[in-house]
C-alpha positions in Angstrom: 0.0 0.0 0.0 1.1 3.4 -1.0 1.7 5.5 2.7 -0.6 7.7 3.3 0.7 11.1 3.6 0.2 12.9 7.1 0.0 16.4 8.8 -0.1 16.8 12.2 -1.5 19.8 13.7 -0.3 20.5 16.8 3.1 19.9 18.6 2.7 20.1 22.1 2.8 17.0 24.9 -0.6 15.2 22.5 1.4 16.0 19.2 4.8 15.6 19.7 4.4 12.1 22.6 1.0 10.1 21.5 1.1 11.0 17.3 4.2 12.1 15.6 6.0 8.6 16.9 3.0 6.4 16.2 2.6 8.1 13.0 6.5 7.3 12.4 6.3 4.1 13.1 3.9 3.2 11.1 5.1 1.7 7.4 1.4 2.4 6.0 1.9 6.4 7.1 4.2 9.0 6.2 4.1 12.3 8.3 4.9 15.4 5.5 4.9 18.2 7.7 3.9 19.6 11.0 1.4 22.4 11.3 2.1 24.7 14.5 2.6 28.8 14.9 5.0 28.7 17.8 8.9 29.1 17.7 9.7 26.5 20.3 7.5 24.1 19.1 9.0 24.6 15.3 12.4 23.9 16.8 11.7 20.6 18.6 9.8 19.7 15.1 13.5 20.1 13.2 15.4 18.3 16.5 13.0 15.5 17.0 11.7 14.5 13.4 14.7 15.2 11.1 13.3 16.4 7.6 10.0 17.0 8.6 8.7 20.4 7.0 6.8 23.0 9.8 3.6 25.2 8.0 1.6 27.9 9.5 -2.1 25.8 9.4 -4.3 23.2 7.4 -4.2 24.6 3.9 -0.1 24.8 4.0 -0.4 21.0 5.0 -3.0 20.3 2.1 -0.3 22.4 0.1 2.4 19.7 0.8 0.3 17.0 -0.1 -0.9 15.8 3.1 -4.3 13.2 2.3 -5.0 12.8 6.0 -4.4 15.1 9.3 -4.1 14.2 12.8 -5.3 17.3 15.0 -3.8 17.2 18.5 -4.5 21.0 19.7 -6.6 22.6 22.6 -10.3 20.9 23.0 -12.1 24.0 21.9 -10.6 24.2 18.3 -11.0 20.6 17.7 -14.1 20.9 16.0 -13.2 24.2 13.7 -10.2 22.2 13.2 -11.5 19.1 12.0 -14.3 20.6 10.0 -11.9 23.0 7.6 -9.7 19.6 7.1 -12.6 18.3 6.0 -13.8 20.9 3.5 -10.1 20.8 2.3 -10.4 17.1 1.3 -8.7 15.6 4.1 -9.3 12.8 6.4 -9.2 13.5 10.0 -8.0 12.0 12.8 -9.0 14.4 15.8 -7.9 13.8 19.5 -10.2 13.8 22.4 -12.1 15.0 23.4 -13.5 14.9 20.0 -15.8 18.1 20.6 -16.7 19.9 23.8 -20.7 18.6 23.3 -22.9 15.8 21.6 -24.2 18.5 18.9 -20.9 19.8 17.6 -19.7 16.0 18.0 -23.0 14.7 15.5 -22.2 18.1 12.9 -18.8 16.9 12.7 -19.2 13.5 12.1 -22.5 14.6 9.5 -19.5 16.5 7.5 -17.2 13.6 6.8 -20.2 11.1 5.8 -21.3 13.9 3.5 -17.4 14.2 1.9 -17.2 10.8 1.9 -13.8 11.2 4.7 -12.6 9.0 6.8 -13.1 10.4 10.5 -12.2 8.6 13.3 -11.4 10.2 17.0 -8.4 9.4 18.9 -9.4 6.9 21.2 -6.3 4.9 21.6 -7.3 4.1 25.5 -9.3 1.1 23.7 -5.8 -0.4 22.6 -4.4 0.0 26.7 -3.0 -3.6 27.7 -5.1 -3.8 30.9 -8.2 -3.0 29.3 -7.0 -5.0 26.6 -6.7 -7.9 29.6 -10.0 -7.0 30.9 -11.9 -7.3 27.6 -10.2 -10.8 27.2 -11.7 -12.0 30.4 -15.2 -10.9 30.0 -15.2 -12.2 26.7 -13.8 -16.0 27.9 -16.4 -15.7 30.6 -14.3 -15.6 33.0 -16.4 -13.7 35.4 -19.6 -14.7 34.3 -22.1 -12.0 33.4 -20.3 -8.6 34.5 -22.6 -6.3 36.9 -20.2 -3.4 37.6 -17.4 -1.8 35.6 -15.2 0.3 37.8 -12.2 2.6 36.1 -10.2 5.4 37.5 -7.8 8.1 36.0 -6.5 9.0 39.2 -3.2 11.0 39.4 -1.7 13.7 41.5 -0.4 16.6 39.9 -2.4 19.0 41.3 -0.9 22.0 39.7 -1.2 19.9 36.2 -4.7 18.9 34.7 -6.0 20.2 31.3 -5.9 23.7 30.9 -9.2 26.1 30.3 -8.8 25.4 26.4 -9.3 21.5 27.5 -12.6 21.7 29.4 -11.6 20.6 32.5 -10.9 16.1 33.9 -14.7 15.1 33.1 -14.3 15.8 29.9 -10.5 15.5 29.4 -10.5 11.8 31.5 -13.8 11.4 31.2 -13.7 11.4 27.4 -11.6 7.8 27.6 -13.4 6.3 30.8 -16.7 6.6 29.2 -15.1 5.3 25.7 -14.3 2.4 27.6 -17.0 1.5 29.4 -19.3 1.9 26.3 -17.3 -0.6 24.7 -17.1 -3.0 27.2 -21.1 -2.4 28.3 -23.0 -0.8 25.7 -25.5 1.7 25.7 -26.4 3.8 28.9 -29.7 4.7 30.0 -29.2 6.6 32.8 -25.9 9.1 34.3 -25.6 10.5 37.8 -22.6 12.5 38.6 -20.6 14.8 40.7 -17.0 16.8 40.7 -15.6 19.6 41.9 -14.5 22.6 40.8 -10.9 24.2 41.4 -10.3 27.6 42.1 -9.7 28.0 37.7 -13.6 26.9 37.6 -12.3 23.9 35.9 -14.2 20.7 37.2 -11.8 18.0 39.0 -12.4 14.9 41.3 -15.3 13.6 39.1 -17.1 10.6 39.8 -19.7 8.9 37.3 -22.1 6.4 37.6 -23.4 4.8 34.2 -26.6 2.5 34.4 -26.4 0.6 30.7 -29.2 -0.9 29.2 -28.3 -4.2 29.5 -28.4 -4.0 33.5 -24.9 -3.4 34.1 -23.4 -0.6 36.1 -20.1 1.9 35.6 -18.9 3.6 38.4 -15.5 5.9 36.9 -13.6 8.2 38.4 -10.9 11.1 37.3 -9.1 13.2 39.3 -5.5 15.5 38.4 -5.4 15.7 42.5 -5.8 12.2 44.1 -2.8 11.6 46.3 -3.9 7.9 46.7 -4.9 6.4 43.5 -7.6 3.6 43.7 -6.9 0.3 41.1 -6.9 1.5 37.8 -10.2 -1.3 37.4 -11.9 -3.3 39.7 -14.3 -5.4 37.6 -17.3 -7.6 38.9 -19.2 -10.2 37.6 -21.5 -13.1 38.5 -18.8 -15.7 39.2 -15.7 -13.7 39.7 -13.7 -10.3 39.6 -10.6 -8.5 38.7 -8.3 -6.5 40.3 -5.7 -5.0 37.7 -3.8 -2.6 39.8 -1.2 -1.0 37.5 -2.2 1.3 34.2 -0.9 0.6 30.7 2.8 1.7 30.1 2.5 3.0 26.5 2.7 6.8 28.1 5.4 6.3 29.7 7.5 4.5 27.2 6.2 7.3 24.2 7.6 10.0 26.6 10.9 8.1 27.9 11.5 8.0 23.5 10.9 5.0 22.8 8.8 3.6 19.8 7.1 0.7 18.3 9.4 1.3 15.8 12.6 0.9 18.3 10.8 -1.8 20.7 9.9 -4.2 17.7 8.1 -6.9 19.0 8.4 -5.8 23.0 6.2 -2.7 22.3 3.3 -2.9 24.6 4.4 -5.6 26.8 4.1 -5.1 30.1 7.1 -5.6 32.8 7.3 -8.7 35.1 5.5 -7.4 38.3 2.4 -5.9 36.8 -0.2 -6.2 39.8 -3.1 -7.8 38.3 -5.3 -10.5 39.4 -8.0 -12.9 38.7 -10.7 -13.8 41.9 -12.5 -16.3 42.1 -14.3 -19.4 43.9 -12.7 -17.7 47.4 -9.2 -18.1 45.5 -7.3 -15.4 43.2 -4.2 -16.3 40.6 -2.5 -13.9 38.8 -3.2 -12.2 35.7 -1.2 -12.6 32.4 -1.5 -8.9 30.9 -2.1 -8.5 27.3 -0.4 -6.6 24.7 -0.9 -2.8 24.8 -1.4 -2.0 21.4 -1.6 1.9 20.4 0.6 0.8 17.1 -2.2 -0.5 15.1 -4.5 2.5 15.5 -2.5 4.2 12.4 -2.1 1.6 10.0 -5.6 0.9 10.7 -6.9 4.1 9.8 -4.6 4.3 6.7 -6.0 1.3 5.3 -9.6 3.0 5.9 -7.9 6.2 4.1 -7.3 3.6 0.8 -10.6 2.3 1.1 -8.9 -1.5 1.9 -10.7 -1.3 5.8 -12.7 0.3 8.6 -11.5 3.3 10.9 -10.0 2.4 14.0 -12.6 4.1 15.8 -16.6 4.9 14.5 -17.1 8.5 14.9 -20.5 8.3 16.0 -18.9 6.5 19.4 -17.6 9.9 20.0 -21.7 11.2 19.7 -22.0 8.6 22.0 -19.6 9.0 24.0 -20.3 13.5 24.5 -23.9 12.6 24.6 -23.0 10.5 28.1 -20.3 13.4 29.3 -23.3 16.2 28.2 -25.6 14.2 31.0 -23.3 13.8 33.3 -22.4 17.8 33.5 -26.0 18.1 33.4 -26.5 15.8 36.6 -23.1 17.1 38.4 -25.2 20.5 37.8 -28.8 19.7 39.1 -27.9 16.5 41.6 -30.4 14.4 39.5 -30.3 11.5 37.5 -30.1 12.2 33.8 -32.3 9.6 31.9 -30.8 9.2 28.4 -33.6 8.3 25.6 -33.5 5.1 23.7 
């Protein structure tokens, strides 16, 4: 297959850690040039990714013969963003969150199906190798029928958390957590929620509560300030649980430099040690962890570019997934229960 030919807007911690090195690695892609306005950021371009032309916005990047863009700025542009690429005859890839509500979200995703574009958001959370690990369980039937989901995003940097521009952790966390559990679970019918809000009047210390259709609960949490981080997921069913302790290490290894490209076959594999375990019968064992996978998003969605597969990612999952985050604001708001319509 011919590569498909990449921009990337955006070079800040999004850009420069979780796309141009996927992107790199990636035989099926080829990143052209990088789209940002700031000095600093142009500089890191020309030390980091040797040959790799910097432009002013989209159309430069359309210019140099970019087919597809991967936009990795603040939330609130996403969606002007991803709609000019659009009307310039470029597929989009478009971090989360994918839009700030459920309406912009459904416009965006009505603009590609009318262009005929691949669109897919950024969800590479689904590719993690502990909720890799926990998809594998359910779907052996190792826990029977699952009644609760729970999944955190608990760190503490509480100076750090997404800026204004980001829309604060329910959106910025919550964005992946709800991903997930829609996925796992399926369609929700009704969303309670609370957080708090910092001193910024960004929101923090959220908690969720999903009720899905199919009688299973979600209870997700995401916090920047949490000095005592719960399991990354606790997972119930009728006839056992899982305790998986540790979070996937793809961050980490992305921001230490190193690649699928450089790791080869070790990429995503998790270290000897990883705290994760299997309960049941009044007995636990421990858990083999699967493969953390964030390397096939790109080549998937290349060979959805050339017509040869499907995105990575459905768009409308990111309706989905802002119509659950638009009730849940809506709930932390009022105290109620949001009922979501069939």
């Amino acid at each position: 297959m011919e590569p498909v030919r990449f921009g990337l807007v955006g070079y800040g911690f999004g850009g420069r850690y979780f796309h141009a090195p996927l992107i790199a690695s990636a035989p099926e892609c080829a990143l052209v040039a990088v789209a940002t306005g700031a000095a600093q950021r142009r500089a890191q371009v020309e030390a980091e990714l040797p040959g790799t032309a910097t432009v002013a916005g989209l159309e430069e990047l359309a210019a140099a013969g970019a087919e597809a863009v991967a936009i990795s700025t603040p939330a609130d542009t996403h969606t002007a963003l991803a709609e000019r690429a659009l009307d310039l005859g470029l597929a989009v890839v478009c971090d989360k969150p994918f839009a700030l509500d459920a309406e912009a979200a459904r416009g965006t995703v009505e603009r590609a199906a009318e262009r005929g574009l691949a669109l897919s958001p950024y969800q590479n959370r689904r590719w993690d190798s502990e909720f890799a690990t926990v998809r594998r369980l359910v779907a052996e039937g190792a826990l029977g029928e699952v009644t609760r989901f729970e999944s955190r995003f608990e760190r503490f940097a509480p100076q750090a958390g997404p800026p204004a521009a980001g829309g604060g952790t329910l959106l910025d966390f919550g964005s992946h957590l709800v991903d997930q559990a829609l996925v796992l679970l399926g369609p929700v019918e009704a969303v309670y929620a609370e957080l708090r809000r910092r001193e910024s009047g960004l929101d923090d210390d959220v908690f969720v509560a999903l009720t899905h259709r199919g009688g299973a609960r979600s209870h997700l949490w995401g916090s920047w300030s949490q000095s005592a981080p719960g399991p990354r997921y606790r997972v119930t069913g009728t006839t056992g649980s899982c305790v998986l302790v540790d979070g996937d290490g793809q961050e980490e290894a992305l921001v230490a430099g190193r690649t699928p490209a450089s790791e080869g076959e070790g990429w995503g594999v998790e270290p000897d040690g990883f705290r994760a375990r299997l309960h049941r019968d009044g007995a636990d064992e421990p858990l083999r962890p699967e493969r953390g996978r964030w390397d096939s998003f790109y080549p998937a969605f290349a060979a959805a570019v050339r017509g040869t597969g499907d995105v990575p990612v459905d768009p409308r999952d990111a309706v989905a997934t802002a119509t659950v985050l638009d009730a849940a604001l809506a709930s932390a708001t009022t105290g109620q229960v949001v009922a979501l319509p069939a």
